[in-house]
N, C-alpha and C positions, 0 to 999 in steps of 0.2 A: 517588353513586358513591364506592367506598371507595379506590379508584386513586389511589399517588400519582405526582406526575410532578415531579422535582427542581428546585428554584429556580423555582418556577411555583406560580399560586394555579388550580389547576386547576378547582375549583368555578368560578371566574368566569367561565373561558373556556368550562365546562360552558353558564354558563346563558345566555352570548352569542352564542355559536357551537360550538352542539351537531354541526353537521357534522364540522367538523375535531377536537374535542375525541375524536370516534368514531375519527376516524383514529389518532388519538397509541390510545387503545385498543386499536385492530384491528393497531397494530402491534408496541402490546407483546405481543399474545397471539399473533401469526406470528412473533418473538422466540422466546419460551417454547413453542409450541406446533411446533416444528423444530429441526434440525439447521443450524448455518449455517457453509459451509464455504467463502465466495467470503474465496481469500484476501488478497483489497484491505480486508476489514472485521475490526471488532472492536466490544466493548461500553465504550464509555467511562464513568468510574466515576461515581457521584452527585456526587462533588467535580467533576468536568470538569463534567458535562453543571449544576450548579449557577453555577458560573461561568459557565455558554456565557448562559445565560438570567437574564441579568442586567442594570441597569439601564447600564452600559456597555457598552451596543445603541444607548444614547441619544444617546453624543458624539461629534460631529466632529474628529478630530483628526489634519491633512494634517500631513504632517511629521515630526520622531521626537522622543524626549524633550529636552526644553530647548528646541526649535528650531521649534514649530510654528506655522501659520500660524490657528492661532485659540484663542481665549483660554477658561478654565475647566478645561485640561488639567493639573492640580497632579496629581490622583486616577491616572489615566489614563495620565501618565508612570510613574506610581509599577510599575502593573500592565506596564506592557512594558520598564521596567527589569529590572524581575526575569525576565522570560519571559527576556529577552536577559541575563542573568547566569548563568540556570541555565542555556541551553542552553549557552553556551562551559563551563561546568563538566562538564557531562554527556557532552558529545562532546571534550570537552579543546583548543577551536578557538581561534583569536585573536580572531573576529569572528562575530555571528551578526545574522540580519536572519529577524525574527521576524511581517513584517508580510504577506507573499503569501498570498493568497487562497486556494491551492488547488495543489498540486502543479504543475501546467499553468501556473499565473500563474508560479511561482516558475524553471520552466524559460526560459520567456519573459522573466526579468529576467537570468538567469544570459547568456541570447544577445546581450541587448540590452547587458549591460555588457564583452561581450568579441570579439562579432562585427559587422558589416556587412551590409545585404544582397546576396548573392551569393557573400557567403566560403565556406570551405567547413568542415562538419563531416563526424569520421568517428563513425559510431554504429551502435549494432547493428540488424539488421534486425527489423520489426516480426514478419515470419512464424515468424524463429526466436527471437522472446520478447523484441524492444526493444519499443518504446512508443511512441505515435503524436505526441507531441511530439519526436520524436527523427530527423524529417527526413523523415517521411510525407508522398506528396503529397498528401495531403487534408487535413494540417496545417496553418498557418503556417508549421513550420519548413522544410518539404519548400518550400511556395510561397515564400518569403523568401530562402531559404539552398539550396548544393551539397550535398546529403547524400549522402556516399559509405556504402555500411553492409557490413560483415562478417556473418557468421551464425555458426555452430555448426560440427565436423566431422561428415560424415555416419554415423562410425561410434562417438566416443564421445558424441554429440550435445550436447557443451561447447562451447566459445567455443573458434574456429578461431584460437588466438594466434600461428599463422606468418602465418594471412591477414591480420592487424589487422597486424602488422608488415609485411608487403608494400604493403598499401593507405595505409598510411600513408605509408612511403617514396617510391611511386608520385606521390600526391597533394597531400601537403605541408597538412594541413587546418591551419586555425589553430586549431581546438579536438579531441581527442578525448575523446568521450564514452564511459563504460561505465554498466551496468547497465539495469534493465527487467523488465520486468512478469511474465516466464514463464522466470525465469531460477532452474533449482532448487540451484543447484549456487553455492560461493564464486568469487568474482571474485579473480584474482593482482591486485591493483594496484597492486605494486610493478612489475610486467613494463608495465602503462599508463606507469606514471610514467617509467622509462627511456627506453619507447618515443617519448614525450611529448617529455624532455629531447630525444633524438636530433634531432627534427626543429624542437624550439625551437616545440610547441605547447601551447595550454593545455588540464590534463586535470581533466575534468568528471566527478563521479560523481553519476549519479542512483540515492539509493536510498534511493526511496519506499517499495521494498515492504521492504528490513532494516535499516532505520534503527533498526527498535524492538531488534532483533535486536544490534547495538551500543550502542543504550542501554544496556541489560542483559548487557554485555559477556559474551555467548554466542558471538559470531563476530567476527574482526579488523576493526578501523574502518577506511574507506577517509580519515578525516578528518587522517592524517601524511602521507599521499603524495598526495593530488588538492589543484590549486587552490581547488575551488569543491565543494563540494556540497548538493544538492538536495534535500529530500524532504518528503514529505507526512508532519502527525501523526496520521492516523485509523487504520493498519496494525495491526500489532504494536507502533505505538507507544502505542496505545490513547489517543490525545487528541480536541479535535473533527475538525470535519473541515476539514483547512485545509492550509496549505506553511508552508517555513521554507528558510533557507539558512545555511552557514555556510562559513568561506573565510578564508584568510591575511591578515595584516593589510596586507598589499601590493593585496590587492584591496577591500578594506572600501569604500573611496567609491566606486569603479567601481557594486559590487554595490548597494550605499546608494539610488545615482542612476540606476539601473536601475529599481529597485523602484519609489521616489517620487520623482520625478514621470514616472518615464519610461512607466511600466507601467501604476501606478494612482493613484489618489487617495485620499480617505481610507481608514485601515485602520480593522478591525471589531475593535474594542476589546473587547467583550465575547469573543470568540474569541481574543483574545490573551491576556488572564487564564485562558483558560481551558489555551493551550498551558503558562502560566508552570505554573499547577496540576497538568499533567499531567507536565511534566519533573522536577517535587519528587517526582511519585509513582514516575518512574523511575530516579531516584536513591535508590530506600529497596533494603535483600535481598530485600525482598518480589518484586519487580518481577524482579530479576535469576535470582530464583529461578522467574519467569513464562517469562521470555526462554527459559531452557533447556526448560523443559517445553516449550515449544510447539518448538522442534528436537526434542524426544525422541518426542514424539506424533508429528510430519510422518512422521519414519523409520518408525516401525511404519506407520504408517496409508498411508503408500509399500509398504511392503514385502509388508503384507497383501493389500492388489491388485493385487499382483505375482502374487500365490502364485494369486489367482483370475483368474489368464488379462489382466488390465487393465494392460498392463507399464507401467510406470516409465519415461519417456525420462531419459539420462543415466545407469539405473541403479538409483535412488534421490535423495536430497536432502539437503542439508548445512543445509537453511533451514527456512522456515515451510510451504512449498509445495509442492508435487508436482506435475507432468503428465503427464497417462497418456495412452497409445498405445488406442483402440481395436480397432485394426482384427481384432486376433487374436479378439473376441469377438462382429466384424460388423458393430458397432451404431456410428451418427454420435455425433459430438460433439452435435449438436442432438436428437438422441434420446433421451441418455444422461438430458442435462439437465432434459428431459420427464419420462421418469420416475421419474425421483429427483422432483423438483418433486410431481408427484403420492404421492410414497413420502415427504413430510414432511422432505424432504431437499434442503436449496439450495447448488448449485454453479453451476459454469458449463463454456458447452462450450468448448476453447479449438482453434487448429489448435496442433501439432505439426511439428517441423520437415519439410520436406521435404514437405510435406501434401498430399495429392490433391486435399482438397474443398477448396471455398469457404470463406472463415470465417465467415460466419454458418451453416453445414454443422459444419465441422471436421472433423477425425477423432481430437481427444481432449476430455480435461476436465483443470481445473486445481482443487487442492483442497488451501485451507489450514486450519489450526490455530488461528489465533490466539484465534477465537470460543470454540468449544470447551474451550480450555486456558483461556479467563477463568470458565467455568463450574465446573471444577476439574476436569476429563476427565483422565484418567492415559493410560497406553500399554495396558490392559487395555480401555479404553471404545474407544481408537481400533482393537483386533480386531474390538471386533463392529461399531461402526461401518463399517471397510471390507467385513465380512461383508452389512452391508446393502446398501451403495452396488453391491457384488457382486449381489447378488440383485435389487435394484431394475431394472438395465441391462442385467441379463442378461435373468432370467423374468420382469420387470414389463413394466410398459404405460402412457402416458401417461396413459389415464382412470384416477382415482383411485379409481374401482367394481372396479376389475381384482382377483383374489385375490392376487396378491402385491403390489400397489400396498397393498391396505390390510393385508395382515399387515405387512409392512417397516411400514407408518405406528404397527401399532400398538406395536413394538416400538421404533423413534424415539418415540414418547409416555412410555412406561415410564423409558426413559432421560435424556429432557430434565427429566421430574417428579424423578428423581431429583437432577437437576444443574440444576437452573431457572435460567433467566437473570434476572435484577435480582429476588432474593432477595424477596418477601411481604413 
């Protein structure tokens, strides 16, 4: 097989384990052979995914640079000093902590270096676009912790910022949190941090999904006004798949001794060279000139499914994101995502504020950029794009036999050949 697959002796794994070797196949060719528009992903570059798959997979190394509790780590400090160099340069922080697993790990060190069980957070709700670490009861933090949570107002469907200010007054949490998973629209977080002072709480920003969006100083960093921030590097920030945090130098040991030992044990070294890798790539114009593209694509690619009946809650979008309002063209969030899914087309269904149905139902979809705009998609591709995603939801059908399920597909083929993902 002529496939190659980065930092990997692929023929080996070919002739040891033909199973899985099919798998890394079958899913670069559903890569290249669709549209990928779930806005939590992106393509990370040969340089990231070379680093991820690397022989520092191999070491144990509890502890941080200079300080750890086993011996061989020279190499391996070397690789998360600089992860932790570049990130305080890139986001402009006092401190960063480079070593959480996974967005979810990295929320659950930020609680554990600042709250109690039973304290209270305020955070936004998960219906109207928070996130299920953020005080869901089927989370840890909902079962741990008080989560009071604000939503959206029902008529510009933004962040209700008299109600975060009443609820907070009200309540008195010791942490407020912003940001979250279905949120299309910029965060004030200057108005958090007042808020914050007012009550002499600590303010938390989670953001996983526009972190990359800051990197590439496209949109205001929440990283001059929040205590503590949060987020995952697989987004728009296009690294592997992993967390990070970064925070004032007043809180640097709190968050330190959160992470290790409180939270986990050793970190995945190989992942952490591969975060250092990926923050050099978003400190280059290249990168920053990615960041915008994928704001400039969201808005069109919002505003085109506006025009086809699929409205835009809030409007439109200041971000990578979008979420659309079904109900004016009839069809579930769970339908939608069927046949686009059969039309060559991967989203997701999401609910929408105020939402009737269930949310494994829904009654919208949420639909980012970041994939797309790494293939080198303009605002011209995101037209007919929403032209298909319009056509798929509307006249299509979840069997992929259907006659508009396979013209949309074949017209997603046409356009990914052009824009291919991880280049021949």
């Amino acid at each position: 097989m002529s496939e190659t697959f980065y930092g990997s002796d692929f023929g080996a794994l070919e002739a040891f384990d033909p199973e899985i070797a099919g798998v890394l196949v079958s899913e670069l060719d559903r890569l290249r052979g669709g549209l990928q528009l779930i806005a939590s992903e992106n393509m990370s570059s040969p340089a990231v995914l070379t680093s991820l798959g690397s022989t520092l997979s191999n070491k144990y190394a509890e502890g941080y640079p200079g300080r750890r509790y086993y011996g061989g780590c020279s190499e391996v400090d070397k690789a998360e000093s600089l992860a932790i160099e570049r990130a305080k340069a890139l986001f402009e922080a006092d401190h960063a902590n480079v070593q959480p697993h996974s967005g979810a790990s990295a929320n659950q060190a930020v609680y554990g270096a600042f709250m109690s069980p039973g304290d209270t957070i305020l955070a936004m709700s998960l219906p109207h676009g928070g996130h299920l670490t953020h005080g869901t009861k089927m989370s840890f933090s909902g079962k741990w912790f008080n989560a009071v949570h604000y939503g959206v107002d029902k008529d510009t469907e933004d962040i209700d910022y008299d109600e975060v200010e009443r609820l907070a007054k009200e309540h008195k949490p010791k942490v407020i949190l912003a940001g979250g998973s279905a949120i299309p629209r910029l965060i004030d977080f200057e108005f958090f941090r007042r808020v914050a002072d007012e009550i002499g709480a600590i303010f938390w920003v989670d953001a996983a999904h526009f972190i990359g969006l800051v990197a590439g100083k496209a949109i205001p960093s929440p990283v001059p006004h929040a205590d503590v921030v949060s987020f995952t590097t697989h987004k728009v920030l296009r690294g592997p798949r992993s967390g990070a945090i970064v925070c004032k130098a007043e809180h640097q040991a709190a968050i330190d001794k959160a992470v290790f030992p409180m939270m986990q044990g050793g970190p995945q070294m190989h992942t952490i060279a591969a975060k250092a890798t990926n923050f050099k790539e978003c400190a280059t114009p290249e990168y920053q000139a990615y960041a915008k593209q994928v704001i400039a694509n969201a808005k069109v690619l919002a505003e085109t499914l506006g025009e086809k009946g699929i409205r835009p809650t809030t409007g439109g979008t200041d971000t990578h994101l979008s979420l659309h309002d079904l109900q004016q063209v009839l069809v579930t969030g769970a339908d939608a995502e069927a046949r686009c899914d059969a039309a060559g087309i991967t989203l997701n269904k999401n609910a929408i504020p105020f939402d009737p149905q269930k949310p494994n139902i829904a009654s919208g979809i949420r639909v980012g950029t970041p994939c797309v705009t790494t293939q080198g998609m303009g605002e011209d591709e995101m037209r007919t794009i929403g032209g298909l995603i319009a056509r798929a939801v509307v006249d299509g059908d979840a069997d992929p036999e259907h006659a508009v399920s396979k013209e949309v597909r074949a017209e997603v083929t046409d356009l990914v050949t052009r824009f291919p993902a991880y280049q021949r």
